[in-house]
N, C-alpha and C positions, 0 to 999 in steps of 0.2 A: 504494500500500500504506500501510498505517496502522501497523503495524509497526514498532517501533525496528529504525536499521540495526546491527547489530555494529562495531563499531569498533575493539575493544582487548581482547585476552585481559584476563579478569577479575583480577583483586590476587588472593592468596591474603588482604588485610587485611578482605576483606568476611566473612572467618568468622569474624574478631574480631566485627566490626556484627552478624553476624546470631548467635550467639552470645549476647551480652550484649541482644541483643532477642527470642531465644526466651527466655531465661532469664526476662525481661520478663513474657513469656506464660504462664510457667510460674507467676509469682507471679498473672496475671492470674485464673487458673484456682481458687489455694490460697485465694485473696482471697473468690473466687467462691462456693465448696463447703465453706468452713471449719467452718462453725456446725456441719453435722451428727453430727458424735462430740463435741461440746462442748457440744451444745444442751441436755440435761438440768442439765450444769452450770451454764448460764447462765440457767436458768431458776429456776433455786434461789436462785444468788446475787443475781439481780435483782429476785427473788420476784414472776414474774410468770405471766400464763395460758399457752397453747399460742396461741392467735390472735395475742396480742401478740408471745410470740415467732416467730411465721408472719411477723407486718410487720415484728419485728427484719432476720429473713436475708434479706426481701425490700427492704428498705430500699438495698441496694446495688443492684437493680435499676433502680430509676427513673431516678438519676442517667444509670448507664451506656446505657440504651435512648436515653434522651432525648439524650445527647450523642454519636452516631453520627456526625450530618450533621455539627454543628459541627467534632466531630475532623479533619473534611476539609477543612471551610475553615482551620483553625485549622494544618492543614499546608502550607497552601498560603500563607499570610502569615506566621506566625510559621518554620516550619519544622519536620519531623518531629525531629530531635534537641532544640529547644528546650522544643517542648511536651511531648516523653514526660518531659524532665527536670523540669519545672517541677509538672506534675500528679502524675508517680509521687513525688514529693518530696512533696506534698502526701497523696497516699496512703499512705507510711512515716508523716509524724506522725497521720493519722487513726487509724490500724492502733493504732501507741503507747495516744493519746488511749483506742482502745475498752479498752483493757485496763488503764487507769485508773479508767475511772467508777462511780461508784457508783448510777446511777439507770438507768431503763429510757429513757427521756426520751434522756438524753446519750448513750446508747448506740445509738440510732437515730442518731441527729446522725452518728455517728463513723462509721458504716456508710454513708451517705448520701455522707458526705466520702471514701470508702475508696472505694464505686462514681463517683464521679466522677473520683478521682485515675485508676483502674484503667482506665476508658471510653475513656481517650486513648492508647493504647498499640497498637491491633489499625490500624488505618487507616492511623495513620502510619509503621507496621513496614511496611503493603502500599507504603505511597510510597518508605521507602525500600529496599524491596526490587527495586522496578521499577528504580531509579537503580545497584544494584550487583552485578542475577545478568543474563542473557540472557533473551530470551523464552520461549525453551525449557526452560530449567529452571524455569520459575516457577512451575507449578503440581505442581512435586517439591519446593519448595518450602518450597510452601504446607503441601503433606500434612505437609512436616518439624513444621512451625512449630505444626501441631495435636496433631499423637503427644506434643510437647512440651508442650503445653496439658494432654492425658493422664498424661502424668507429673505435673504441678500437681495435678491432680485428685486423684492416686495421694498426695500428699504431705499433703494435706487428708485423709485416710483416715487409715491405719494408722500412720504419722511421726507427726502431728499429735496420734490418740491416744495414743502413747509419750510423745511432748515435752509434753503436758499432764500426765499422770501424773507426768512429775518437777517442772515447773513451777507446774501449773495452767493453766485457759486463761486466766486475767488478763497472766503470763507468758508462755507463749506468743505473744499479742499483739503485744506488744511488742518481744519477740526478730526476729518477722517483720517488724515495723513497721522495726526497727533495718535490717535485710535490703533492705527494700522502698528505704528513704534511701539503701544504699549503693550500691548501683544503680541511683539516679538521679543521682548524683557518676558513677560510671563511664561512664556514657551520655556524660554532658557531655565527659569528658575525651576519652574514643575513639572513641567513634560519630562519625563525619559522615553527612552527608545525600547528599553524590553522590560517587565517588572522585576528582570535582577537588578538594571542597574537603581531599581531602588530599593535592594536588600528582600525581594517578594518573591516566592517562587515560581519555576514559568508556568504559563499556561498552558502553554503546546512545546511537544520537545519532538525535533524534527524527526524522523526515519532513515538518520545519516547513514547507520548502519548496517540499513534492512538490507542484504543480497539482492532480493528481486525491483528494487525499483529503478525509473529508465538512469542510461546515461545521460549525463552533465549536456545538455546542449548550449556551446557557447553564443555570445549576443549576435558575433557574425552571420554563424551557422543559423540563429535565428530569425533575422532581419533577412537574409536570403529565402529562407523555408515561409516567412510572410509575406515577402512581395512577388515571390512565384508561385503564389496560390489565385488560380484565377478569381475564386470566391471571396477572397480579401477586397478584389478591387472593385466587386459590385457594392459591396457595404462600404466602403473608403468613399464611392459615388454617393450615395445616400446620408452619408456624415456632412461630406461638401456641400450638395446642393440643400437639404434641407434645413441645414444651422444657418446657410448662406441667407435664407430668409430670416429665421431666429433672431439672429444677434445685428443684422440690419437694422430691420422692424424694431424690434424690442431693444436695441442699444442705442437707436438712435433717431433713424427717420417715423418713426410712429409718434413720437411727439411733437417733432413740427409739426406734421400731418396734423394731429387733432386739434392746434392749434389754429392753424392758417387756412383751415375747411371748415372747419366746425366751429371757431372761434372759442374753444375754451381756454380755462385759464389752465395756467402753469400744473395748478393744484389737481383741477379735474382730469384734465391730461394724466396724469401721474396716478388719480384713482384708478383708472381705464386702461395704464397700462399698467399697473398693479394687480391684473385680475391675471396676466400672463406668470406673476409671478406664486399668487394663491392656486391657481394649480397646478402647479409644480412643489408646492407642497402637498396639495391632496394625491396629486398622482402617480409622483415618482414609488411612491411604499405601494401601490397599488397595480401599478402593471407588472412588478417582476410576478406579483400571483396570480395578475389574469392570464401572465403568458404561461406560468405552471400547474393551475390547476384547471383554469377554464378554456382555455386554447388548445394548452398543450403544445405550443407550438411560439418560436420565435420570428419566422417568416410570416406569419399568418398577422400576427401583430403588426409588424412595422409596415405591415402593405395595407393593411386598415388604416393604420396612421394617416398611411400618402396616402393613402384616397381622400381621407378627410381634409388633409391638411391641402390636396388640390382645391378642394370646393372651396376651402375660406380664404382662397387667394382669388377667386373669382371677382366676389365684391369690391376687394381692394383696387384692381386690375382695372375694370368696366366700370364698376358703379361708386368710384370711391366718394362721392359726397351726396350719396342717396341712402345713407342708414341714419336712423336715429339711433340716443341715447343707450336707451338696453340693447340693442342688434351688437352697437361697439362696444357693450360690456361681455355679453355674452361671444362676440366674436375671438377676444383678445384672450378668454379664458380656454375658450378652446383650442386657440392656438400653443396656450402654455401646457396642456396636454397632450395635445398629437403632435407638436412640431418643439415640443422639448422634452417634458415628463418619461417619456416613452427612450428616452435615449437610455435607461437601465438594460431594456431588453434587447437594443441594440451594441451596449459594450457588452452585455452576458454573450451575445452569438459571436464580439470579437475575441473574447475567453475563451471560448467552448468552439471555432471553428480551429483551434490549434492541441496539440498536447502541453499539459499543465505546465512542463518544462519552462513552456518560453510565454504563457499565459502574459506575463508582464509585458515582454515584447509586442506581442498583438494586441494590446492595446493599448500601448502606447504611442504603435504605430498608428491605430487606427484613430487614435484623440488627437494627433497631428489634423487630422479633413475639416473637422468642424469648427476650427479656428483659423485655418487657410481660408476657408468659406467666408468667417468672420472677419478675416485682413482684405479681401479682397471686392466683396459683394456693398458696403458702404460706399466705397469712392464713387463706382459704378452709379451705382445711383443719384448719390451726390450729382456726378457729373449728367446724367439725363434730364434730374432737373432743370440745374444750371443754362443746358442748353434749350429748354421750353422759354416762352414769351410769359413774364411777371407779373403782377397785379400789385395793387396796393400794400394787399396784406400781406405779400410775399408769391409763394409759388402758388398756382395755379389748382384746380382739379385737374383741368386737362394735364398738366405736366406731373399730377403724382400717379393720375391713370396711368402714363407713359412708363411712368420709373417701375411703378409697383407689377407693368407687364412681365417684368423679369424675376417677380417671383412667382409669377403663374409657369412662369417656362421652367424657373428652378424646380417646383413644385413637381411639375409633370415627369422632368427627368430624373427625379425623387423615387416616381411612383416606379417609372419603365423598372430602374436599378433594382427596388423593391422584390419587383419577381421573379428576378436572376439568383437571389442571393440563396446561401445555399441553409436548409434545416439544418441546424445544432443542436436539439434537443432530442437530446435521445431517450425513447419511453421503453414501457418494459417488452411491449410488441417489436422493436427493434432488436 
């Protein structure tokens, strides 16, 4: 067996650790989706286009995508407490830093520093979670650890536009940058990496031993065995194009939108895209057991998703200033569960379409697609606007119908990817 053995009923102290590392998650998320109730302001104050600021919010993408793999060697030498302290420490003063400057230029920079501080925090939370729950709670987890990601998101909403209104968001910035430092001091003090090192004994003691389990597969051998797997690349496609909408929409261009269509305020914007981030806490805990007990199935899911998540790009696309009130509350909530919640049972099939060996590799590779998606699908749109004809209040319906066509197109090539990709869950009839 491959399996850690049980060893020691678990501390109650690891809900110190895992506390203070969802909390982690939770800035990981506000870090993530902040720009979009602030973007109109920061586009003012930096006096710059929609495309520019498209590569502003996306500027925190590249880092984080790009430093996936790293993060995991980088836990495996250094150590998961060392590095989430040293980078999230790095990420408080970039956060500070953006809520400082005064050019568009230094404001990328700080976003750039903000996604790389933030990049280290998700992998190394997985390491040391393995070191302080059971095998069996891990993937309860895991769902915990995203609903709380969901409340991040929730805090980048409707909070963020309160705390800017009495701040500004140059203030704000910096309150959370302040936020982000002191939780990487608390990390250091009370986190450790396994419950020896704080005199407790482990929880799981591995099967170093055991004769029959596989050989060692090294990261090369692994990153090879992931990227010449045709079935990687249909679900790589479906991380892309579907977060490609995701963290657009909900990072950024969704609250101009409701503002310059719909003339809401800063606050109400921020209710409404708040509803993207309440479910994603109700839903992430809830699809890994619709995909295991009521499905049965992880393809079967994630192509339900796209279907859904095709139809609610429809109205964006064609009808964007034809819904009322509750349609865009209830719109944005469903998009927080088919076009993100549901990403559990999409990293389980990037687990479970490899052997446990290189489990970390697969998907770390595959968490590389949804933040390229996220670096690149902002500017784009930015710049569709940009090149539509103005109005008073800013950009046009006709130019967000134009922009938001592109996530009907993302959407659809979502779904095509959706039915290529290969079953991973294996039941007892297999």
């Amino acid at each position: 067996m491959n399996q850690p053995e049980t060893t020691a009923k678990p501390s109650r102290y690891r809900w110190v650790v895992f506390s203070l590392l969802a909390f982690g998650y939770l800035l990981v998320y506000f870090h993530r989706l902040c720009p979009a109730v602030v973007a109109l302001d920061m586009q003012a104050d930096l006096k710059t286009s929609g495309a520019l600021l498209g590569f502003l919010a996306a500027a925190y993408f590249y880092p984080y995508a790009l430093m996936q793999i790293p993060s995991g060697l980088l836990s495996d030498t250094w150590g998961p407490r060392k590095t989430i302290t040293v980078f999230f420490a790095l990420a408080g003063v970039a956060s500070i830093f953006l809520g400082t400057v005064s050019s568009l230029g230094l404001a990328i920079l700080a976003r750039i520093l903000v996604g790389l501080g933030v990049a280290m925090l998700f992998v190394p939370t997985m390491k040391v979670m393995t070191n302080w729950f059971k095998p069996e709670e891990f993937a309860v987890m895991t769902g915990v650890l995203m609903a709380v990601g969901g409340l991040g998101a929730y805090t980048a909403a409707r909070p963020l536009a309160w705390l800017s209104d009495i701040m500004g968001w140059r203030g704000s910035f910096v309150i959370i940058g302040a936020v982000t430092l002191v939780l990487a001091v608390a990390v250091w003090i009370l986190v450790r990496n396994t419950p020896q090192e704080k005199g407790l004994p482990a929880v799981n003691q591995p099967a170093a031993d055991n004769p029959g389990r596989a050989k060692t597969i090294t990261l090369g051998q692994g990153i090879k065995m992931v990227l010449s797997t045709g079935g990687f690349w249909f679900l790589a496609a479906w991380f892309f194009f579907s977060f490609s909408i995701f963290f657009s929409f909900g990072g950024l261009w969704g609250g101009p939108y409701l503002m310059q269509i719909y003339g809401y305020s800063k606050a109400e914007a921020g209710n409404i895209l708040g509803m993207m981030a309440l479910a994603m806490i109700v839903g992430s805990p809830i699809f890994g057991w619709l995909s295991d007990q009521v499905f049965r199935s992880r393809k079967k899911v994630l192509i339900l998703a796209s279907v859904i998540t095709l139809f609610l790009t429809v109205p964006l696309a064609f009808f964007p200033a034809a819904m009322n009130r509750p349609t865009l509350y209830l719109l944005c909530f469903l998009f927080g569960l088919f076009n993100s919640a549901v990403v559990i049972v999409a990293f389980t099939a990037a687990k479970e379409l490899f052997p446990v060996e290189i489990a970390g590799t697969s998907v770390g590779l595959a968490n590389l697609f949804p933040f390229l998606g996220g670096a690149i699908a902002p500017p784009i749109v930015g710049a569709i606007l940009e090149a539509q004809e103005k109005t008073a209040a800013g950009y046009s319906a006709h130019a967000y119908s134009r922009a938001f066509l592109l996530y009907f197109i993302f959407a659809l090539i979502a779904l095509v990817a959706s039915c290529f990709l290969t079953e991973t869950l294996k039941t007892n009839a297999d």
